[in-house]
Backbone as CSV, one residue per row, in Angstrom:
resi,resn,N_x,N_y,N_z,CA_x,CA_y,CA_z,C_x,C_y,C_z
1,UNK,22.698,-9.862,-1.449,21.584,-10.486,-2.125,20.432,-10.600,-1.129
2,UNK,19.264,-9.854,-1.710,17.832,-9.884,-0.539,17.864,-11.159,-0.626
3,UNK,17.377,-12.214,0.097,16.215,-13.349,0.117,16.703,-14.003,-0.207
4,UNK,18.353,-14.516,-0.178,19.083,-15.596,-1.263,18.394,-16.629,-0.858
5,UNK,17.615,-17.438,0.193,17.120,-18.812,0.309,15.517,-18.918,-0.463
6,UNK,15.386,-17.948,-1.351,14.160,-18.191,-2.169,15.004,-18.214,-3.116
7,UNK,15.851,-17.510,-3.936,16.001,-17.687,-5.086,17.323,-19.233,-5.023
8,UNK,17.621,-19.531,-3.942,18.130,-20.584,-3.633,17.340,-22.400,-3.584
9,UNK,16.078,-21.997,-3.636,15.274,-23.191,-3.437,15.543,-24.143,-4.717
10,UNK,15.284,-25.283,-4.315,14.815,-25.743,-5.700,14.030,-25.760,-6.509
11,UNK,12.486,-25.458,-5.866,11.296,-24.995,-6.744,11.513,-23.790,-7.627
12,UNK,12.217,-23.178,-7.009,12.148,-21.669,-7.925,13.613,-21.774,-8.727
13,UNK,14.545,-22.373,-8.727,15.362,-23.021,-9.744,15.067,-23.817,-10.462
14,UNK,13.944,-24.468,-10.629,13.354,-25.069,-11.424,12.073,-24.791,-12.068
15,UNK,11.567,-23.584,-11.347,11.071,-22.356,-12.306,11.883,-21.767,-13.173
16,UNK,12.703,-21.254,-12.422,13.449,-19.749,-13.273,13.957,-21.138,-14.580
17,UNK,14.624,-21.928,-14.571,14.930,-22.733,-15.234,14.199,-23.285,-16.618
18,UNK,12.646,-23.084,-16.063,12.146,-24.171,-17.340,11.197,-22.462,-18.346
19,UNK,11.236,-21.562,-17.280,10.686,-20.408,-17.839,12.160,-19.722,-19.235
20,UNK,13.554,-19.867,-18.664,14.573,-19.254,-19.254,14.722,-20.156,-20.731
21,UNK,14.148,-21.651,-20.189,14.100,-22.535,-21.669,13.096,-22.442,-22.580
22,UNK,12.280,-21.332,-22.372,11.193,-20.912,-22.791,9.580,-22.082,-23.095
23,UNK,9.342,-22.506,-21.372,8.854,-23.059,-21.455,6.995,-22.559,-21.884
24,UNK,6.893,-21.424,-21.860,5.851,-20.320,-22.203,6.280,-19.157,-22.710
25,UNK,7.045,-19.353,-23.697,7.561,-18.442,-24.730,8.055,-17.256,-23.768
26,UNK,7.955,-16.330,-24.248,8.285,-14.900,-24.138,7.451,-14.400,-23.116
27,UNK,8.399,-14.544,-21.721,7.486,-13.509,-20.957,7.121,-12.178,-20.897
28,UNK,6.028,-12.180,-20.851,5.305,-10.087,-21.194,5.212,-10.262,-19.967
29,UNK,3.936,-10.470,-19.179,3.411,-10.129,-18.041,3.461,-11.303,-16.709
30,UNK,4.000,-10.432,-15.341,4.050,-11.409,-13.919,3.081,-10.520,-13.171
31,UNK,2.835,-11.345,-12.109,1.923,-10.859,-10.940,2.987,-11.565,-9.735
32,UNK,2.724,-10.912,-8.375,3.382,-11.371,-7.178,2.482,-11.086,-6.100
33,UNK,2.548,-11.555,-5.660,1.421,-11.457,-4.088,2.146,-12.199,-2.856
34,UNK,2.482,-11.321,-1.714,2.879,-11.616,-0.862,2.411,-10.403,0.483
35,UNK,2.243,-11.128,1.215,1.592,-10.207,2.657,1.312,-11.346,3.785
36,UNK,0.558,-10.826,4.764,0.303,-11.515,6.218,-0.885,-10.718,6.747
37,UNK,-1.663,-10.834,7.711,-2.553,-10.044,8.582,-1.940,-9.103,9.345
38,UNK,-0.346,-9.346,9.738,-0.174,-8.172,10.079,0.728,-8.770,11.290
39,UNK,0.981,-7.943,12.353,1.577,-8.506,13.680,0.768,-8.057,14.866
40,UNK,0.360,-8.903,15.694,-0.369,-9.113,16.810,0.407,-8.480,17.951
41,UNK,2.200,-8.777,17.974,3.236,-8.462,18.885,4.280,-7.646,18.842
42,UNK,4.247,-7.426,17.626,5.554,-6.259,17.476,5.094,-4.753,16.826
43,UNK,5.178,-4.050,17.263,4.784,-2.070,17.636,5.604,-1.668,16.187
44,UNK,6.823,-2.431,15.965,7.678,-1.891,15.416,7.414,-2.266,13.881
45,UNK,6.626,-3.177,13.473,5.706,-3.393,12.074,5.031,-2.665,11.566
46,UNK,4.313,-1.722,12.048,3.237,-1.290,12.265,3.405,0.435,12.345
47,UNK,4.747,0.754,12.686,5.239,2.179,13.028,5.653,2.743,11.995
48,UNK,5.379,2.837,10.754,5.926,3.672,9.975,7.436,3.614,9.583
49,UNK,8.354,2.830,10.534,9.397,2.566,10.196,9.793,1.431,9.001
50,UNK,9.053,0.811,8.974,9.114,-0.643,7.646,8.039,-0.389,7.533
51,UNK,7.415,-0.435,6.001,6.533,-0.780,5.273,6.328,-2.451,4.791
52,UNK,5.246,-2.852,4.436,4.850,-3.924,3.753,5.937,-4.214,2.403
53,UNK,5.920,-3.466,1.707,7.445,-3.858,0.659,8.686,-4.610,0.809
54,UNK,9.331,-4.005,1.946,10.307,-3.576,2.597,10.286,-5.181,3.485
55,UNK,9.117,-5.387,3.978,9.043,-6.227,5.002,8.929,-7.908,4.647
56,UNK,7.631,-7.854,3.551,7.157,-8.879,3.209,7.523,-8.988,1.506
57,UNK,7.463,-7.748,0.910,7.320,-7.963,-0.809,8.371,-8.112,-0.945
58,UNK,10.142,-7.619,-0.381,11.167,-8.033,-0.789,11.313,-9.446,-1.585
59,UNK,11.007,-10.491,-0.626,10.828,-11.634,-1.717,10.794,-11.963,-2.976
60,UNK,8.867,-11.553,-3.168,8.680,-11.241,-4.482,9.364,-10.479,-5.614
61,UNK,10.045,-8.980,-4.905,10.619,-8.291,-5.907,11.693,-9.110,-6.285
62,UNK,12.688,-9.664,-5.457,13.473,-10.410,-5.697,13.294,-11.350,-6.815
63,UNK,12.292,-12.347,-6.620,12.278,-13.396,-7.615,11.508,-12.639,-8.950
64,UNK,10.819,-11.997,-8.918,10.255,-10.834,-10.291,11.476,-10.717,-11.096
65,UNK,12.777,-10.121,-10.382,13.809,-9.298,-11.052,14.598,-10.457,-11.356
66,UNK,15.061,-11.972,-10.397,15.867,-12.584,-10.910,14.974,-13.321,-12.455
67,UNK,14.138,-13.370,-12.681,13.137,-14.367,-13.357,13.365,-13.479,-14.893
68,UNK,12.710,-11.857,-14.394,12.761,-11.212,-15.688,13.874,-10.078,-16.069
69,UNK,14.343,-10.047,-14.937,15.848,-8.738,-15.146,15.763,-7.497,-14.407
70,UNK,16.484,-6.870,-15.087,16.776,-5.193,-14.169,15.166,-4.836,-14.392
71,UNK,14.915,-3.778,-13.925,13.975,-2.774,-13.721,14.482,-1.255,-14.591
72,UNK,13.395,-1.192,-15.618,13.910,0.472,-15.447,12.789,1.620,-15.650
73,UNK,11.950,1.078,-15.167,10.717,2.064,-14.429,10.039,1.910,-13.352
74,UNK,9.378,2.171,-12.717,8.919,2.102,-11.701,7.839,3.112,-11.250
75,UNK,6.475,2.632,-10.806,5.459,3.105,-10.526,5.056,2.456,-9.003
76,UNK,4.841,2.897,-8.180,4.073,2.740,-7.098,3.066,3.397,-6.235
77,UNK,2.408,2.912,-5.203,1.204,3.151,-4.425,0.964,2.768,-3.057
78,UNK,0.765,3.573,-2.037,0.311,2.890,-1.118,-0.494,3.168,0.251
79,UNK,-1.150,2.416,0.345,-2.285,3.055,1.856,-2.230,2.384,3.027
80,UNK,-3.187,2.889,4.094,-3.823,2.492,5.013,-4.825,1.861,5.037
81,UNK,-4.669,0.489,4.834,-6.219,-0.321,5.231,-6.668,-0.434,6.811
82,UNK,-5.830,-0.987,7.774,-6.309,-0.721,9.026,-5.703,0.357,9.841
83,UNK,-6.775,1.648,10.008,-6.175,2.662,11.098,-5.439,2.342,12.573
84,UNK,-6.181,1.289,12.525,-5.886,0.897,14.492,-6.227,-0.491,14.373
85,UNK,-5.053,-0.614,14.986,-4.468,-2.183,15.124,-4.698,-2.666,16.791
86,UNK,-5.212,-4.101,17.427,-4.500,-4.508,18.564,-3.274,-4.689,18.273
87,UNK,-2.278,-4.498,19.425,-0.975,-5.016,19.470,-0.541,-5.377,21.178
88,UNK,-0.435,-6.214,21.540,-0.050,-6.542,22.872,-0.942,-5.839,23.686
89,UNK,-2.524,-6.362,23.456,-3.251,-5.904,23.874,-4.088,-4.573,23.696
90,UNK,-3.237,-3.611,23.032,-3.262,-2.514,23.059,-3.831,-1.528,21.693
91,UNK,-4.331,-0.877,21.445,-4.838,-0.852,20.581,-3.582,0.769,19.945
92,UNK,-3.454,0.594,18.781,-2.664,1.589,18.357,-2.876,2.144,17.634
93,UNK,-2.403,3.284,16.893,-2.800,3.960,15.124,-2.202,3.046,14.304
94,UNK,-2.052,3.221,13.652,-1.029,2.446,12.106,-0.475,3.941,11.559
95,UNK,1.108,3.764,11.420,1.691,4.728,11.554,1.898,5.226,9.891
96,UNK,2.037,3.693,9.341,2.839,3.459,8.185,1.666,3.147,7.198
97,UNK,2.074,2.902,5.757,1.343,2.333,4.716,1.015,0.959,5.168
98,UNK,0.487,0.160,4.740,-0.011,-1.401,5.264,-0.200,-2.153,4.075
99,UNK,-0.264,-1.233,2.605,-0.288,-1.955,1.346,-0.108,-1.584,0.544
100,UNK,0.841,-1.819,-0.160,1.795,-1.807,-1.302,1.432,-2.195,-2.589
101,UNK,1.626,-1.482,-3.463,1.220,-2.153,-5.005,2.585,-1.339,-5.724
102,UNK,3.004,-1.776,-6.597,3.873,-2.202,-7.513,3.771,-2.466,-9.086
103,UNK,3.769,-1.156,-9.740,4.079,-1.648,-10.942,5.157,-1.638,-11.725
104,UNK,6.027,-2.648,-12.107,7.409,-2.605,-12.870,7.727,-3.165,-14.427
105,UNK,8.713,-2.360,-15.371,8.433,-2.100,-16.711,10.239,-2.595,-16.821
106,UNK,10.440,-4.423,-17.038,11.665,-4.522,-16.908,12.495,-4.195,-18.242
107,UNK,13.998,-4.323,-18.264,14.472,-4.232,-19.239,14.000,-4.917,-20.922
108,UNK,13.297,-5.920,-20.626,13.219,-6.773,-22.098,11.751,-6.192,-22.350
109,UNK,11.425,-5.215,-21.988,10.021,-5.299,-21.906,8.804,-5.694,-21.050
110,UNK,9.191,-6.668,-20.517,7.965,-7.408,-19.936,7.593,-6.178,-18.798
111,UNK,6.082,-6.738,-18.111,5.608,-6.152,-16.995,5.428,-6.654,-16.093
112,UNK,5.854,-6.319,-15.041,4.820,-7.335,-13.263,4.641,-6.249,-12.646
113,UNK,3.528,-6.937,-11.765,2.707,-6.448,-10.473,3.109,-7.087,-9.649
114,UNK,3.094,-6.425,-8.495,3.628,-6.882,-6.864,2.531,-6.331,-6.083
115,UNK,1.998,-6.710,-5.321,1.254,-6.388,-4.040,1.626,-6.830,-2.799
116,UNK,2.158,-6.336,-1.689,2.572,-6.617,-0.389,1.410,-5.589,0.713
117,UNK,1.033,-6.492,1.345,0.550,-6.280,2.703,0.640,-6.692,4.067
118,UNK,0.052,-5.851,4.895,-0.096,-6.159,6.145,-1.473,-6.511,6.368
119,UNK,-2.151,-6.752,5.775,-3.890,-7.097,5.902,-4.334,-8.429,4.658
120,UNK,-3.546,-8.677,4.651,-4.057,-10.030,3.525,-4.355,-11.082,4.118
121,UNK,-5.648,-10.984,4.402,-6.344,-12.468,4.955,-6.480,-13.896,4.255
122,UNK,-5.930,-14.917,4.923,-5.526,-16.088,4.109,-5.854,-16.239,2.522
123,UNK,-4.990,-15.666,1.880,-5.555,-15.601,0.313,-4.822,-17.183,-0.851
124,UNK,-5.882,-17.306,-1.474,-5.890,-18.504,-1.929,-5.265,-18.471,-3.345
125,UNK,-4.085,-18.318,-3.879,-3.608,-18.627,-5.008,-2.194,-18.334,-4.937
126,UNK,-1.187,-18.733,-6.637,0.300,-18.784,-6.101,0.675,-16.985,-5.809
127,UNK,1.571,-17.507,-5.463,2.171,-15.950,-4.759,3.579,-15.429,-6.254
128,UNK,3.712,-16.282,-7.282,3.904,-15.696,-8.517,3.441,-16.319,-9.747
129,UNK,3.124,-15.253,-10.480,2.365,-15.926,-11.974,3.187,-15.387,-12.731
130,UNK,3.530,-16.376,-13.798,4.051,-15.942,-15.404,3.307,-16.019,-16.251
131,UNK,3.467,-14.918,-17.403,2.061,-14.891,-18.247,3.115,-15.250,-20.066
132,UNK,3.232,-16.212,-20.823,4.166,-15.901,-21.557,3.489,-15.968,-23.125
133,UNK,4.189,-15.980,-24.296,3.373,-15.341,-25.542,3.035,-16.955,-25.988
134,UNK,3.717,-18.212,-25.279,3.218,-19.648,-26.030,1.828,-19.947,-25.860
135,UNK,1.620,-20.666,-26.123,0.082,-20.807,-26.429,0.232,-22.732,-25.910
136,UNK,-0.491,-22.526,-25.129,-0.704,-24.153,-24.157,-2.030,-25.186,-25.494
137,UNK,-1.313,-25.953,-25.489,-2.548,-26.600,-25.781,-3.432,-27.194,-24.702
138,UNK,-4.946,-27.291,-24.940,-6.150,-27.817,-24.465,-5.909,-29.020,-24.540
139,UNK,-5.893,-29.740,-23.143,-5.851,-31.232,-22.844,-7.800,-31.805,-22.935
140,UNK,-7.355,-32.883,-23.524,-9.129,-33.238,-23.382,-9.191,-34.358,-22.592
141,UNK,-10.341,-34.240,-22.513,-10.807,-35.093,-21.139,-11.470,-36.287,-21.303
């Protein structure tokens, strides 16, 4: 099991939980966002040997698939945002992809997006969204 201490938490057991009781009906559509700036110290991030997916999005895919199920398509993408990196001073190529996108078409239907990077500068929102068919009511103020 990738990442068992995320899908182990209690926050996200008490996601997966109030989403499975259909707390927003029928999920169609997720988003995931997970990345870092990158590594300052290790050569071996950065080398083409691990990608951003692999490194950082595991997570996300993880909780995507426990939340909405198997996978049985799969589309992906991925580039070079920074050519040359410092690393221990040193300035290097970037060997590997650095950002990842993700599109997945699970068993019940639904869809999510994943994005993993190595260049995501402090970004400001949750790192998963559920999109589901209930309809929230408008609180007034």
């Amino acid at each position: 099991m990738s990442a068992p201490f995320v899908q182990l938490a209690p926050t996200f057991q008490a996601l997966w939980t109030r989403i499975r009781n259909g707390a927003i009906g029928k999920v169609h559509s997720a988003r995931a966002l997970y990345g870092n700036a990158g590594s300052t110290w290790a050569r071996w991030y950065h080398d083409g040997s691990i990608g951003p997916l692999a490194e950082v999005g595991i997570y996300n895919l993880k909780s995507l698939t426990a939340v909405l199920g198997p996978v049985v398509e799969v589309q992906a993408a991925e580039t070079v945002a920074l050519a040359r990196r410092e690393i221990c001073d040193e300035m290097i190529e970037t060997a590997g992809a650095d950002v990842s996108h993700v599109l997945l078409k699970h068993q019940d239907g639904a869809l999510s997006s994943l994005v993993s990077s190595h260049c995501i500068q402090r970004y400001r929102r949750p790192a998963l969204e559920f999109y589901g068919t209930k309809e929230q009511p408008i609180s007034s103020r």
